[in-house]
C-alpha positions as CSV (number, residue, x, y, z in Angstrom):
1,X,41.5,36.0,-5.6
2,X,42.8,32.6,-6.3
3,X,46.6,33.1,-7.5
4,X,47.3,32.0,-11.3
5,X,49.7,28.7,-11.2
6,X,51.2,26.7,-14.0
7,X,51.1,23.1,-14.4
8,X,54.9,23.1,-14.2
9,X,55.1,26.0,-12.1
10,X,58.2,25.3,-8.7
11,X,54.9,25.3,-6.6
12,X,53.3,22.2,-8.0
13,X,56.4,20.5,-8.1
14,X,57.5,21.0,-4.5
15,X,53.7,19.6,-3.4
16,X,52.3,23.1,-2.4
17,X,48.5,22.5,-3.0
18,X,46.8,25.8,-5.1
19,X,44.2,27.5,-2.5
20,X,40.5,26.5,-3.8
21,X,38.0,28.4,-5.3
22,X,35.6,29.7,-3.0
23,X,32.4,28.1,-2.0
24,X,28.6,29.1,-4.0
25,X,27.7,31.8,-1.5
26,X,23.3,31.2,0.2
27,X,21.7,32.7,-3.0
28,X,23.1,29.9,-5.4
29,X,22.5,26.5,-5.9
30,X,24.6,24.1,-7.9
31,X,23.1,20.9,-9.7
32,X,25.0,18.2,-11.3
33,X,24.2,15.3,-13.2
34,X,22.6,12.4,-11.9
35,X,21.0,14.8,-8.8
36,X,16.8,15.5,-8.8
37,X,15.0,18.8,-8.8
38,X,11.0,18.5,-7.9
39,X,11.5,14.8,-8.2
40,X,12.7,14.7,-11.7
41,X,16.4,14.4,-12.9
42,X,18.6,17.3,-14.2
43,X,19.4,17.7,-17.8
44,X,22.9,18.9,-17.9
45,X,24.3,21.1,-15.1
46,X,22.3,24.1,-13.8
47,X,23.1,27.0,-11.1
48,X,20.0,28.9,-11.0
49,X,20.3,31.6,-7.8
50,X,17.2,32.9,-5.5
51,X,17.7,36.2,-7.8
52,X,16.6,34.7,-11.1
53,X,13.6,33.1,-9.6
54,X,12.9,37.0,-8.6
55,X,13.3,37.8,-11.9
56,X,11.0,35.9,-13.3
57,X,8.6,36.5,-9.9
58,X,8.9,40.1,-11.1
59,X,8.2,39.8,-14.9
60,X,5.1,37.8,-13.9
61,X,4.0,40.6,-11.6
62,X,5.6,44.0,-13.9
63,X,4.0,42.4,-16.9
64,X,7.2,44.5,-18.6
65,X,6.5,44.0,-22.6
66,X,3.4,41.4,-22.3
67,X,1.9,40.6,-25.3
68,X,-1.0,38.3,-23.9
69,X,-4.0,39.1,-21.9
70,X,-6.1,36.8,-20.2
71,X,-9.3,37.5,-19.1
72,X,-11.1,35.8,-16.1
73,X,-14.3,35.8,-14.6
74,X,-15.3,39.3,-12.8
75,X,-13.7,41.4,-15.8
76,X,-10.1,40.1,-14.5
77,X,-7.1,40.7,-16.6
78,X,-4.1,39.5,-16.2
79,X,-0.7,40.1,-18.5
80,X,1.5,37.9,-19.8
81,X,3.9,36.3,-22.5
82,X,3.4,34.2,-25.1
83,X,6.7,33.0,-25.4
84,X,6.7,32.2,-21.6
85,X,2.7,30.3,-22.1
86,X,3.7,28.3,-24.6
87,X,7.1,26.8,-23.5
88,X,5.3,26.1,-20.4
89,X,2.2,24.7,-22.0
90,X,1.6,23.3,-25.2
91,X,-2.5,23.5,-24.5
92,X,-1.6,27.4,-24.4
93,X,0.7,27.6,-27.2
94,X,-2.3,26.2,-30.0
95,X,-4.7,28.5,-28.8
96,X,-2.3,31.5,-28.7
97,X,-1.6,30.4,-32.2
98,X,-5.4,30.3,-33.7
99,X,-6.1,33.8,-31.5
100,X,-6.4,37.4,-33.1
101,X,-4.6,40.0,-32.2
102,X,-6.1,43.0,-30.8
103,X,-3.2,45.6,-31.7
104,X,0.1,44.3,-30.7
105,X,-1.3,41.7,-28.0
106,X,-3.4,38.4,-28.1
107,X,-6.1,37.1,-25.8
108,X,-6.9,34.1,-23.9
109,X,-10.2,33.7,-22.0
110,X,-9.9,31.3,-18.7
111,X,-13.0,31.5,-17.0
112,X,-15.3,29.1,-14.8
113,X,-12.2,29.6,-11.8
114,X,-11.6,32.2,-9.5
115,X,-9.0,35.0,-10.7
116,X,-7.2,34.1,-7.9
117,X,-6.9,30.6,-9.2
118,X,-5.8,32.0,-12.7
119,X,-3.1,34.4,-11.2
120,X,-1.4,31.3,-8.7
121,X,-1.8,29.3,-12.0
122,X,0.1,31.9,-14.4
123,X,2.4,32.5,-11.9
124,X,3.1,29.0,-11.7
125,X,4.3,28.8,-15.5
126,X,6.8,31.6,-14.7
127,X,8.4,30.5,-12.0
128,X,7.3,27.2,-10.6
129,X,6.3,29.0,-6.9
130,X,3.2,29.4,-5.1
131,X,2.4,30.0,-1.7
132,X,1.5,27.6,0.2
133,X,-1.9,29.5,1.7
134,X,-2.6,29.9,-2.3
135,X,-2.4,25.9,-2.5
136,X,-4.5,25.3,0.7
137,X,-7.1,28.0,-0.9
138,X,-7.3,26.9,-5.4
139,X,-5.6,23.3,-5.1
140,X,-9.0,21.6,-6.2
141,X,-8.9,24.5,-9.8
142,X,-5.5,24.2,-10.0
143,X,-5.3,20.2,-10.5
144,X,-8.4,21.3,-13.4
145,X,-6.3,24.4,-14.9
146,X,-2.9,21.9,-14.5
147,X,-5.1,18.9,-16.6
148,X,-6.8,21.7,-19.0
149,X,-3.9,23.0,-20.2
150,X,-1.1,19.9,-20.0
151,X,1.2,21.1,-17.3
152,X,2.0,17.7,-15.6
153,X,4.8,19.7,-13.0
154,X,1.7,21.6,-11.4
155,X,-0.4,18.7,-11.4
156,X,1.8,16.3,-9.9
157,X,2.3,18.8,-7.1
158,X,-1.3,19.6,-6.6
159,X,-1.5,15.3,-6.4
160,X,1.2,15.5,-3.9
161,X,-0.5,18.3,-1.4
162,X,-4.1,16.5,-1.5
163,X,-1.9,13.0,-0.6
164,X,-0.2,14.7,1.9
165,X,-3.1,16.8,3.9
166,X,-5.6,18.9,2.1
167,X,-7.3,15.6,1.1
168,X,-10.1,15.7,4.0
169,X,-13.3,13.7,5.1
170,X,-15.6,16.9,3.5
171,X,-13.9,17.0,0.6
172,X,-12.8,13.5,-0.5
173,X,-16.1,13.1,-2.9
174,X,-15.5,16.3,-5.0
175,X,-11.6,15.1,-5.6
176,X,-12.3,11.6,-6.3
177,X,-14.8,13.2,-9.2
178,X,-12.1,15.5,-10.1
179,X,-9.6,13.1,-10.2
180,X,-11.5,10.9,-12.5
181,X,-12.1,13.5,-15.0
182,X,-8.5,14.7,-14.5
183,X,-6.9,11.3,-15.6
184,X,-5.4,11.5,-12.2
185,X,-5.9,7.3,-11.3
186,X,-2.7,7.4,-7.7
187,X,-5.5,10.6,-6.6
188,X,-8.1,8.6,-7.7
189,X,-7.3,5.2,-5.8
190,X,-6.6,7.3,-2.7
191,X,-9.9,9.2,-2.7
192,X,-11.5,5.7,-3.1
193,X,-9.7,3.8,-0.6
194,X,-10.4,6.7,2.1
195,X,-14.8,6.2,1.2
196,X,-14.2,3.2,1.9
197,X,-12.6,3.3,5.3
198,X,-14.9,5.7,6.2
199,X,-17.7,5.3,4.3
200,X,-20.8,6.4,7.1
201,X,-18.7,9.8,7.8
202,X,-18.3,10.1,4.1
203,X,-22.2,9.2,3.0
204,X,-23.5,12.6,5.7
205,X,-21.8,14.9,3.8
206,X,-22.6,17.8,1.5
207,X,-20.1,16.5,-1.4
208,X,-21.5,12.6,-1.5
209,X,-25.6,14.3,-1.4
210,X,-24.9,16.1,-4.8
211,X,-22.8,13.2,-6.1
212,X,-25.6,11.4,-5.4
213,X,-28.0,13.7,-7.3
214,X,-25.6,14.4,-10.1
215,X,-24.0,11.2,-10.6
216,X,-26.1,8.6,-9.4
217,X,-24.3,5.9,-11.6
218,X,-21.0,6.7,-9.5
219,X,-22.8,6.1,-6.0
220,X,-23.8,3.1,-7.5
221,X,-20.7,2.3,-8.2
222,X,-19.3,3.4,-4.8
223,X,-21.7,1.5,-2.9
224,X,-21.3,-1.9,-5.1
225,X,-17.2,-1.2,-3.8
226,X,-18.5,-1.1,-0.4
227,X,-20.3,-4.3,-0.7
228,X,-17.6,-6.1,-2.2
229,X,-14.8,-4.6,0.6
230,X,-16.9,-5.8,3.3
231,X,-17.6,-9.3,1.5
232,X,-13.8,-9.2,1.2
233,X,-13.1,-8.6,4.6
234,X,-15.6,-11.1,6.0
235,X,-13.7,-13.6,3.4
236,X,-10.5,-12.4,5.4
237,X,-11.7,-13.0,8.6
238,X,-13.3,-16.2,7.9
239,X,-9.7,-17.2,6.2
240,X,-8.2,-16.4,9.6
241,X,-10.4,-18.2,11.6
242,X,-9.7,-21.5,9.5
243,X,-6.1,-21.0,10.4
244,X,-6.7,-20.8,13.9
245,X,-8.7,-23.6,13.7
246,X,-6.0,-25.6,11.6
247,X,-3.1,-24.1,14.1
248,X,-4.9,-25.8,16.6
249,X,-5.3,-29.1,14.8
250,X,-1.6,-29.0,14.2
251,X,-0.7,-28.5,17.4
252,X,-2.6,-30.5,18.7
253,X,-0.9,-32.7,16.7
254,X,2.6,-32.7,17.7
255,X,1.4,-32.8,21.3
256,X,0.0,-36.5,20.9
257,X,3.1,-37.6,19.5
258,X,5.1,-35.9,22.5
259,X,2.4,-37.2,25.0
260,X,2.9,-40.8,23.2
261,X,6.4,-41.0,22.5
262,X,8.1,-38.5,25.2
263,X,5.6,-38.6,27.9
264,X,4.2,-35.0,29.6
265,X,4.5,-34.5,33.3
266,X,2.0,-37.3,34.9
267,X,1.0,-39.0,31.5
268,X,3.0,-40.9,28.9
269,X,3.9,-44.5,27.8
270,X,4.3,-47.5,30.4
271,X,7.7,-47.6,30.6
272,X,8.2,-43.7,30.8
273,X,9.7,-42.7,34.2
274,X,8.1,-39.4,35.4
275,X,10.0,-37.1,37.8
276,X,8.1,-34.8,40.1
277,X,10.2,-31.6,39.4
278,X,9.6,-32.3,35.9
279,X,10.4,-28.9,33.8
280,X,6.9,-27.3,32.2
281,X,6.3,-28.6,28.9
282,X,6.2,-26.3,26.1
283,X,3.2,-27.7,24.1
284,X,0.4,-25.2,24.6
285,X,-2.0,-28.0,23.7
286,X,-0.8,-30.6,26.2
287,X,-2.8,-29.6,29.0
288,X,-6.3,-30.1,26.9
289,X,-5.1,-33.3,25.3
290,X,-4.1,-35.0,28.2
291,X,-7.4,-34.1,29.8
292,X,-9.0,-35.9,26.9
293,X,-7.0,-39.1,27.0
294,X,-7.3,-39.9,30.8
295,X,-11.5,-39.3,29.8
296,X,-11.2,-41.8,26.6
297,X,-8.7,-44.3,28.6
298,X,-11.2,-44.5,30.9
299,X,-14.8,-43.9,29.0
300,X,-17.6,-46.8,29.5
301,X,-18.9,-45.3,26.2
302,X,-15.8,-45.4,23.8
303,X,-17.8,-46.7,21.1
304,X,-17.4,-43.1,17.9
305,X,-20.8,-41.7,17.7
306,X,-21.8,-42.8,21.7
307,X,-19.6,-40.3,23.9
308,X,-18.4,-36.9,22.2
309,X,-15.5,-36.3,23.5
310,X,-14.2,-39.8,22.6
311,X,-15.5,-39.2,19.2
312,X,-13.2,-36.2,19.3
313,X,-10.6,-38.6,20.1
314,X,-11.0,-41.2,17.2
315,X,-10.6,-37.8,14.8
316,X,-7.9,-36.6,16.0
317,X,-6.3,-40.3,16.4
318,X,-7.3,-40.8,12.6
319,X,-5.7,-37.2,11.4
320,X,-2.5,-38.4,12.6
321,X,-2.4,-41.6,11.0
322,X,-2.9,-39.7,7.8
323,X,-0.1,-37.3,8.9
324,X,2.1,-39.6,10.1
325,X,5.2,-40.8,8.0
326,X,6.3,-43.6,10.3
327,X,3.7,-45.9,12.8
328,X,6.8,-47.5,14.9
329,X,8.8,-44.1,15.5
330,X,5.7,-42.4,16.9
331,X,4.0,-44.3,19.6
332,X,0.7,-43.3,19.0
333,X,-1.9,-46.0,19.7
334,X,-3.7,-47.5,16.7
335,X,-1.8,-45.1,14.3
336,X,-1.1,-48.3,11.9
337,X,-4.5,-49.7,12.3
338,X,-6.1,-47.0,10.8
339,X,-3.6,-46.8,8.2
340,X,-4.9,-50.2,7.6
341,X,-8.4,-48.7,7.3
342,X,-7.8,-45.6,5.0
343,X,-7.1,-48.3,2.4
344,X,-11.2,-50.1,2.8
345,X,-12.6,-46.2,3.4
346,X,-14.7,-44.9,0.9
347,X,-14.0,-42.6,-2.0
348,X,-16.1,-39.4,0.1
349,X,-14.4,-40.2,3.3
350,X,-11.2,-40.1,1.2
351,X,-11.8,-37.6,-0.2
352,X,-12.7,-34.8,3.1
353,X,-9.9,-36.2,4.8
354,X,-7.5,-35.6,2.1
355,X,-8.8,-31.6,2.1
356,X,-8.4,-31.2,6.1
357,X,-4.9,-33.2,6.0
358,X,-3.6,-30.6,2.4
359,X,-5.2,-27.1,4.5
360,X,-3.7,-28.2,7.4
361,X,-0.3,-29.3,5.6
362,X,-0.6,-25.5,3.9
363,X,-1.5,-23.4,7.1
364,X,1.6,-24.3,8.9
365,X,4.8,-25.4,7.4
366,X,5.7,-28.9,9.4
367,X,8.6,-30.0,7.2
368,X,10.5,-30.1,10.4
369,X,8.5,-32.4,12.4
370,X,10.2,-35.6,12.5
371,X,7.3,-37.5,12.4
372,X,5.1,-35.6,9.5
373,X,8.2,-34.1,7.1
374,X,7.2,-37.3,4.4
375,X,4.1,-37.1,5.2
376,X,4.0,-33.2,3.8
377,X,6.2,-34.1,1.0
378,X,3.8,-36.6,-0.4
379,X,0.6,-34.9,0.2
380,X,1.9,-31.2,-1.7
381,X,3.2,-32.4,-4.5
């Protein structure tokens, strides 16, 4: 026992700290403000102890001084209170009020479940336990009893176990139907999301065959999803291919006006000395570009539209005029001619290039480029 000391007793005032209380012993649990329980913040302070949850575990069970029965399928009763019902659930609470009494107790009828279901369910209201083989077992009647009669605790749990496991490739068609009837739309999105990731295991089993006979408006409904995910997904991949494509380009790109102003190993302007222990260059598209240079310095058939690889050349010589911010900073050949030419081009021609030059400008972020960053100012505003 923890001795009594005065405020102005000679041990607080020569610093001698009182011995503290001891600490909650296993079978109690203290909660303060601020601190969550089931996900769901505390009202006040509570200590509730393993022993009151046995209480209530055993009133449930006793049925000591019930005054409700409920009656399931099979002739199942069980007993319970109506004080208890109706706290827990205000669904409960009406119909206990518009029941008759049949000598000092009232009834309530749940049927269309298994007993089973009924008893995890009642229990439930008591005590807020179940076991988890009970869950595994009634989970898919106790998200309907949990809707049916308004007890959002139960029915977030039951939400939570399906999300977390018991939400299978057999059974994913029955929950998503019970989840739209159950104004459960987190279940819902889940169930649909999984048909559609695995939509041709889904479509063999016994759950989507009587969806399919009972609900034919909801396969239709299904399948038009499944269309519009894989149009989606074509749309994605199509997306990243452009990318690649305009990565390239970009690339491409800076390596002309590194081959052109810099040099690269064995290729660069006139006046560019070239060592033979030259340090690799880090442009993935140099290699490819100066391939295609040597062929168009060299072409007999440079003419655009005679020889395609020189045809390749003029584009990509032309996409850099229209990138380019400054002609005499970066020593690419005929970059100011064609900037000449953009200006007699025609309204269509115009009009493509200005589309490549914006998606190219978008795909990858070339503000830092010394040679394009006014070039990408310009053309997003």
């Amino acid at each position: 026992m923890m001795e009594n000391v005065q405020v102005g007793s000679p041990q607080v005032a020569n610093g001698v700290v009182p011995v503290p209380p001891p600490l909650p012993g296993p079978t109690t649990s203290y909660n303060q403000k601020g601190l969550l329980m089931n996900g769901s913040p505390l009202r006040g302070y509570s200590c509730v102890s393993t022993a009151t949850k046995d209480l209530w575990e055993n009133l449930f069970d006793s049925g000591y001084k019930a005054d409700v029965i409920i009656n399931t399928d099979y002739d199942g009763i069980i007993y319970a209170h109506a004080n208890i019902l109706g706290i827990a659930s205000p669904t409960m609470r009406g119909i206990l009020k518009q029941s008759k009494c049949r000598g000092r107790r009232r009834s309530l009828s749940i049927r269309g479940v298994p007993p089973n279901a009924v008893k995890v369910f009642i229990r439930f209201l008591y005590s807020s336990c179940f076991e988890k083989v009970d869950m595994e077992d009634y989970v898919l009647h106790l998200l309907v009893l949990s809707h049916v009669f308004a007890v959002p605790r139960l029915k977030r749990e039951c939400e939570c176990q399906l999300e977390q496991g018991l939400l299978t490739i057999e059974n994913v068609v029955d929950i998503f139907q019970l989840a739209l009837l159950c104004d459960a739309p987190r279940l819902g999105l889940i169930c649909h999301r999984m048909i559609l990731r695995n939509f041709k295991a889904v479509s063999e089993t016994e759950g989507w065959k009587i969806m399919k006979q009972s609900h034919p408006m909801l396969e239709k409904e299904l399948l038009e999803s499944m269309i519009d995910e894989e149009n989606r997904q074509k749309e994605r991949v199509r997306k990243l291919k452009d990318r690649k494509i305009y990565l390239q380009l970009y690339e491409a790109m800076e390596a002309l006006v590194h081959i052109c102003r810099d040099g690269c190993r064995t290729i660069g302007p006139y006046d560019k000395d070239f060592n033979e222990d030259q340090a690799p260059c880090n442009y993935a598209a140099c290699k490819g570009l100066e391939l295609l240079v040597r062929h168009f310095a060299g072409c007999k058939l440079r003419v655009p539209g005679k020889c395609i690889h020189c045809k390749r050349m003029w584009q990509l010589l032309e996409l850099h005029s229209r990138l380019c911010a400054d002609s005499s900073a970066c020593g690419v050949p005929l970059c100011s001619n064609f900037k000449d030419r953009m200006k007699k081009q025609g309204k269509k021609d115009e009009i493509k290039w200005k589309i490549l030059v914006e998606k190219l400008l978008r795909t990858k972020t070339i503000g830092g480029a010394p040679s394009f960053s006014r070039a990408l100012s310009s053309h997003l505003r």
